[in-house]
C-alpha positions in Angstrom: 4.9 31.5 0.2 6.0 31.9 3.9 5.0 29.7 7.2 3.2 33.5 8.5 1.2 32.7 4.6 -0.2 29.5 5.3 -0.9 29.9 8.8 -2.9 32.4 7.7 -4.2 31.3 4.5 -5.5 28.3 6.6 -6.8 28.2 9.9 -4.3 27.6 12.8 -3.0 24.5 12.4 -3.9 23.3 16.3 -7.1 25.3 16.3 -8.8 23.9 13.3 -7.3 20.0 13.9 -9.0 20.6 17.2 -12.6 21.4 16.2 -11.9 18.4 14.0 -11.3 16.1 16.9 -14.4 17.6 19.0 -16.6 16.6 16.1 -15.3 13.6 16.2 -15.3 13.2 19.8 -19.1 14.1 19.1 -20.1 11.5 16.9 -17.8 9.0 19.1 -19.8 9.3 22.2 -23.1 9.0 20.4 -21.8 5.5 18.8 -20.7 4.8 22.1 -24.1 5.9 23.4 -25.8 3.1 20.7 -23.7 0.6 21.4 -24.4 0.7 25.0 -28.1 0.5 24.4 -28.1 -2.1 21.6 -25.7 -4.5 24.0 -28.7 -3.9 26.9 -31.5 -4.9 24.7 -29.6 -7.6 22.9 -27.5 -9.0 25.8 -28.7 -12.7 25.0 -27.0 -12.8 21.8 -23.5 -14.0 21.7 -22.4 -12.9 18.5 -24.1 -10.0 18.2 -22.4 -8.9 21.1 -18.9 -10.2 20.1 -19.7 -7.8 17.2 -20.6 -4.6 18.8 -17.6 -5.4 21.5 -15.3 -5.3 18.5 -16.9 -2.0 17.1 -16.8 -0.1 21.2 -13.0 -1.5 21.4 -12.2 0.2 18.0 -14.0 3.2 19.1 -12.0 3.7 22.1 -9.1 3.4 20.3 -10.2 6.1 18.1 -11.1 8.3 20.9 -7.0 7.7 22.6 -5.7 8.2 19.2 -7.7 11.6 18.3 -6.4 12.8 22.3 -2.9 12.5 21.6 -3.1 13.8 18.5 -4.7 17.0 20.5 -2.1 17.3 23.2 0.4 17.2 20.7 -1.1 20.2 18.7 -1.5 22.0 21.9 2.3 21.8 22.5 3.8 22.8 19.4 1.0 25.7 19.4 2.9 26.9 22.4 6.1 27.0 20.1 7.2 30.6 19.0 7.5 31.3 15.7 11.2 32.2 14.6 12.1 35.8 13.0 14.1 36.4 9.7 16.9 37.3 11.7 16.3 34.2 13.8 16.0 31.7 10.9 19.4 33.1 9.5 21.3 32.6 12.2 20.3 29.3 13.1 20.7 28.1 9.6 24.4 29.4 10.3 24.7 27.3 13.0 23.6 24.0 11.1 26.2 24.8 8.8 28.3 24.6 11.1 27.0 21.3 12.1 26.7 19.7 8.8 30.3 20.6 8.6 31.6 18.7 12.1 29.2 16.2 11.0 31.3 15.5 7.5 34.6 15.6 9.4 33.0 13.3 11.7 32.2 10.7 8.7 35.8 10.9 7.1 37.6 10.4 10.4 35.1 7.0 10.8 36.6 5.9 7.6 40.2 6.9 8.0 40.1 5.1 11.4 37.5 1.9 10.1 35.0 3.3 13.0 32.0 3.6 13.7 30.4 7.5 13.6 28.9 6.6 17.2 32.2 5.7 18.5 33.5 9.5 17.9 30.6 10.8 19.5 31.1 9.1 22.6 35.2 9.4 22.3 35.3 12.7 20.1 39.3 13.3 20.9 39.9 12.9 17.4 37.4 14.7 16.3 38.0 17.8 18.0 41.6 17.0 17.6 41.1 17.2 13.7 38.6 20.6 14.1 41.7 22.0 16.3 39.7 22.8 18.8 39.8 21.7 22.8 37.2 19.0 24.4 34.8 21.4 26.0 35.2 24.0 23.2 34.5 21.4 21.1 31.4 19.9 23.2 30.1 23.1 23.3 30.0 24.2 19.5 28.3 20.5 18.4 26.2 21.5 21.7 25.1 24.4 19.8 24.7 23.3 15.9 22.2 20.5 17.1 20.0 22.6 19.6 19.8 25.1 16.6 18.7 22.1 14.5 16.1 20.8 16.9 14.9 24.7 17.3 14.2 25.1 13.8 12.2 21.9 13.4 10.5 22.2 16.4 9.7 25.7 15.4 8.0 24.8 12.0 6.0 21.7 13.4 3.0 23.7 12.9 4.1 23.8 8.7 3.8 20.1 9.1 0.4 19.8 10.5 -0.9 22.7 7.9 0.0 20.6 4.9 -0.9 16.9 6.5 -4.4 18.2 6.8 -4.5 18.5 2.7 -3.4 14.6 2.5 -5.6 13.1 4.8 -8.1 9.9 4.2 -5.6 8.9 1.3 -4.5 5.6 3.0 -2.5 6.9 5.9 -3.4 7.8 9.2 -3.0 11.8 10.1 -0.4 10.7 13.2 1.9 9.0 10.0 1.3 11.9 7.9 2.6 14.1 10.4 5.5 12.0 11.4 6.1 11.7 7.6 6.2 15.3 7.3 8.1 16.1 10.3 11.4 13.8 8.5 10.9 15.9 5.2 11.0 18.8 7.5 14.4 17.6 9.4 15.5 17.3 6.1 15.1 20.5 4.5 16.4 22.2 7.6 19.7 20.2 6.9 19.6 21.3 2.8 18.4 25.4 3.8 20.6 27.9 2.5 20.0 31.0 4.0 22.2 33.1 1.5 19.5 32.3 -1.4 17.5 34.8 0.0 14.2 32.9 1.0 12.7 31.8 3.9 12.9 29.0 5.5 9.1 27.9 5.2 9.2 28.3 1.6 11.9 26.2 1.4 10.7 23.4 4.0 7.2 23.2 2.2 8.3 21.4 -0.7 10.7 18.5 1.6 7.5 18.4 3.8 5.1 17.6 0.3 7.7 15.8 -1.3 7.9 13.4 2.3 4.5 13.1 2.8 3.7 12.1 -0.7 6.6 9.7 -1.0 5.1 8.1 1.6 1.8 7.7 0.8 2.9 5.6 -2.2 5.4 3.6 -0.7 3.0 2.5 2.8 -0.6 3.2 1.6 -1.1 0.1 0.0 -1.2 -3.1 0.6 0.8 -4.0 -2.7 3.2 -0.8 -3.5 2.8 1.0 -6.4 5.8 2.8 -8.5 5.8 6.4 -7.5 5.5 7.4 -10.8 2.2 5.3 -11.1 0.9 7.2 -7.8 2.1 10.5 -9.2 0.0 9.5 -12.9 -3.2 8.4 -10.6 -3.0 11.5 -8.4 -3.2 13.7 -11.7 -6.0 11.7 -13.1 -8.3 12.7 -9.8 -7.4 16.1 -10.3 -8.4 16.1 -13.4 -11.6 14.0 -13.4 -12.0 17.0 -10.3 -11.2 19.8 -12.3 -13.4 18.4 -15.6 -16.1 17.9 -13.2 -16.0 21.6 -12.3 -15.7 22.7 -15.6 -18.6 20.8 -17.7 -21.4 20.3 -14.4 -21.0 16.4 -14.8 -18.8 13.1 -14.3 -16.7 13.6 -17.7 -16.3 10.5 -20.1 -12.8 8.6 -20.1 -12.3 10.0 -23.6 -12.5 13.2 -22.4 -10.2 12.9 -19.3 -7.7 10.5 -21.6 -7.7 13.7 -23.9 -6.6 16.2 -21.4 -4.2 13.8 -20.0 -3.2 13.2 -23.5 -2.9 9.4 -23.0 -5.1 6.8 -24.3 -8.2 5.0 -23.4 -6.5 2.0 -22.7 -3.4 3.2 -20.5 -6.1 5.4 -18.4 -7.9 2.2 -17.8 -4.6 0.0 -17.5 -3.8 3.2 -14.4 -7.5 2.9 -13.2 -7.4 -0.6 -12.3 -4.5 -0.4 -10.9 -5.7 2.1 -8.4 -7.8 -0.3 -7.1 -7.6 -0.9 -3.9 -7.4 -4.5 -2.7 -10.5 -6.1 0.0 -9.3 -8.2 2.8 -11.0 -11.8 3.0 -11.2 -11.1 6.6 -13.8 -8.2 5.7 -17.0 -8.5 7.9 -20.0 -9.3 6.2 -23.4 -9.1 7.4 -25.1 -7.1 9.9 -23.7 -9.0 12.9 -20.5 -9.0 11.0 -20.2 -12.5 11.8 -19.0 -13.8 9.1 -16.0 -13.3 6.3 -15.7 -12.2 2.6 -13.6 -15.5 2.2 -16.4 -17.6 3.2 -18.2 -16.6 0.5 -15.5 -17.1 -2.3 -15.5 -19.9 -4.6 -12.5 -21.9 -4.1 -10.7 -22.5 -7.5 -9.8 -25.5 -6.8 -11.1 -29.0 -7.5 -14.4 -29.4 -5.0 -14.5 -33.0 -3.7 -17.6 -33.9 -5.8 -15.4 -33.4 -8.9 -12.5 -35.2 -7.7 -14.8 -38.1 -7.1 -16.2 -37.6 -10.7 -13.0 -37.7 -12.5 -11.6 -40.7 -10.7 -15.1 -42.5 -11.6 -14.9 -41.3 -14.9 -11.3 -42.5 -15.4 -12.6 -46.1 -14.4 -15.6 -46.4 -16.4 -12.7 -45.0 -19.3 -10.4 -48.0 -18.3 -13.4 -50.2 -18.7 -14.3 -49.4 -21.6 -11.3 -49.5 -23.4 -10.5 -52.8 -21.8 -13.4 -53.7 -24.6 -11.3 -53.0 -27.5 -8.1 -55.0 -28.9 -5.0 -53.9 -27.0 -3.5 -52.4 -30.2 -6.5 -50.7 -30.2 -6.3 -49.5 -26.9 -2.7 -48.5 -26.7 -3.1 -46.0 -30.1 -6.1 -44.1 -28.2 -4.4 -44.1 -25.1 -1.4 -42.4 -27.3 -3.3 -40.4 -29.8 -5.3 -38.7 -26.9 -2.9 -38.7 -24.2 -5.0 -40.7 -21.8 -1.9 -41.1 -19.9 0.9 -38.4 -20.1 -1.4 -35.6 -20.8 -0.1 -35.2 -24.1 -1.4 -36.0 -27.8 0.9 -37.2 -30.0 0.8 -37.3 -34.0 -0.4 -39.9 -36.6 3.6 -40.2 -37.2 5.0 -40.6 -33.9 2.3 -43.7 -32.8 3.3 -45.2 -36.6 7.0 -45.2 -35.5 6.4 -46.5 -32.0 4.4 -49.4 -33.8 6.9 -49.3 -37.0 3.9 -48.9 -39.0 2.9 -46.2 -41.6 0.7 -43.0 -40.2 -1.9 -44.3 -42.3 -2.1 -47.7 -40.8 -2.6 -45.6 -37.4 -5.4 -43.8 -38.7 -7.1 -46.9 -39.6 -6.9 -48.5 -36.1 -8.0 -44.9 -34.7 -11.0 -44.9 -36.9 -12.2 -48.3 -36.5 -11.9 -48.1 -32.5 -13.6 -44.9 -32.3 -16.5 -46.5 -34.3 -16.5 -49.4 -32.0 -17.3 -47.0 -29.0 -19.9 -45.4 -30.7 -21.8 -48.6 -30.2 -24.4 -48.0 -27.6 -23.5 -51.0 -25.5 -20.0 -49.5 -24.9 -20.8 -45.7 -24.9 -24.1 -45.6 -22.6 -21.6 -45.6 -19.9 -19.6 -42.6 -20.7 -22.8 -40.7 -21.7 -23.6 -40.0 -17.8 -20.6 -37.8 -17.9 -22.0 -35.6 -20.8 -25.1 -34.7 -19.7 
């Protein structure tokens, strides 16, 4: 597949982006247009206008957002496209490039340097390339400009395969930047002498960039790229079964084309979840928050205040009993520590047999059975 391939498989690039952003610039000035009229009719209240201020404020931001994106299309449109002949002998010259740039790198470590202090003193370096100061200016001159003329000329490729990876959690501005470091990329890795072109070659570093980065930044909590790669079958799938038998297909049946199980497509499924921000407006007037309407899960204030009287009437209670009494329930049910201990360990803190302590259990348990000591504690079962 060349760049001429998709260009024409596919709209223009600039052309169809820009009857995107007209639409869009459509449906923006007839939100702007309601806006304007709900804030006339409703100017007396405050939050309701806090609200729609808010929503015109994001809108304009939209509308800059979708203009740069336009002039920016318009510019590269105005970007010749290379020739065969062309794309050879500029991927000669970044070669050449790639090859200073290497010398570069060892000199830094033989001389414990920075790379940016031989390109602003590059005496040794051309030194080590044999070559004079201007001489040497002039070929590093020309590896980069060949470089930047190759990207620059394929920007177009970029936008072309952004479009297919929009609305999956990045913004088309990141896609594009995204794709235009894959595509710097592949013009350092192109190897003319294979016999492809360049375009064919770029296409996959552009994919490859843009999809890296849509698991790594689209989420708030990153996902393994392997786990993005396994959920980004699974659409395609449930897509393509969808095609195939007129309805939403079962998990069995997309777990047996995936040849995985029920349970690992679910395990994937969940974890594609996306998360909700508490800060979410809720409400019409989106005046107030998701988190306000969250239980806490916490102790409310009503229950502290229960458990502290319940501990008393407890304490008072047991107060009614003998204090041998008292301590072997208070050890036996952990009333204090939090933890229960065994028959055996209360009978050798008392030196007494485990029997004995069953005894003493039993008989204190039947004295608060009595109703005059257990009417208390029955407010707290009810």
């Amino acid at each position: 597949m060349t760049q001429a391939t998709v260009l024409e498989a596919t709209p223009a690039a600039e052309m169809a982006l820009d009857a995107l952003l007209i639409e869009a610039d459509d449906e923006l000035d007839e939100e702007l247009d309601e806006l304007e009229d709900d804030e006339a009719s409703d100017d007396g209240e405050g939050k309701a206008g806090k609200a729609k201020g808010r929503r015109r404020a994001t809108a304009k931001k939209k509308h800059y957002t979708e203009d740069s994106i336009r002039l920016y299309l318009q510019e590269i449109g105005r970007i010749r496209l290379l020739r065969a002949d062309e794309e050879i002998e500029l991927a000669r010259k970044i070669a050449d490039l790639l090859e200073l740039e290497r010398i570069r790198d060892r000199i830094s470590e033989q001389l414990d340097c920075d790379p940016d202090d031989l390109e602003r003193h590059p005496e040794p370096w051309a030194s080590e390339v044999k070559m004079t100061l201007p001489a040497f200016r002039h070929r590093l001159f020309v590896g980069r400009r060949a470089k930047e003329k190759m990207v620059q000329s394929n920007l177009r490729l970029v936008v072309s395969i952004a479009k297919k990876y929009m609305n999956r959690g990045l913004s088309f501005q990141d896609l594009i930047q995204e794709g235009s470091l894959g595509l710097i990329r592949a013009a350092e890795k192109f190897d003319h002498e294979k016999g492809y072109k360049f375009s064919t070659y770029a296409t996959w570093w552009i994919r490859q960039a843009i999809t890296r980065a849509i698991a790594d930044q689209s989420r708030t909590i990153r996902l393994p790229v392997h786990l993005y790669e396994t959920i980004s079958r699974i659409k395609k799938t449930t897509k393509l079964l969808s095609q195939e038998m007129g309805r939403k297909p079962t998990e069995e049946e997309i777990a047996e084309r995936m040849e995985m199980t029920i349970e690992k497509l679910r395990f994937i499924a969940k974890s594609a979840q996306l998360p909700i921000s508490l800060e979410t407006p809720i409400g019409k007037e989106e005046d107030s928050r998701l988190g306000d309407f969250i239980e806490s899960d916490g102790e409310t204030p009503e229950d502290q205040v229960s458990k502290h009287l319940l501990r008393e009437d407890l304490e008072t209670v047991l107060c009614t009993l003998s204090p041998r009494e008292r301590d072997v329930l208070k050890l036996r049910y952990g009333l204090d520590d939090g933890r229960m201990k065994t028959l055996e360990e209360i009978g050798q803190i008392f030196n007494v047999t485990r029997e004995r302590i069953r005894q003493i259990e039993a008989k204190a348990l039947r004295k608060l059975r009595h109703p005059n000591r257990n009417s208390v504690l029955k407010e707290y079962i009810r």
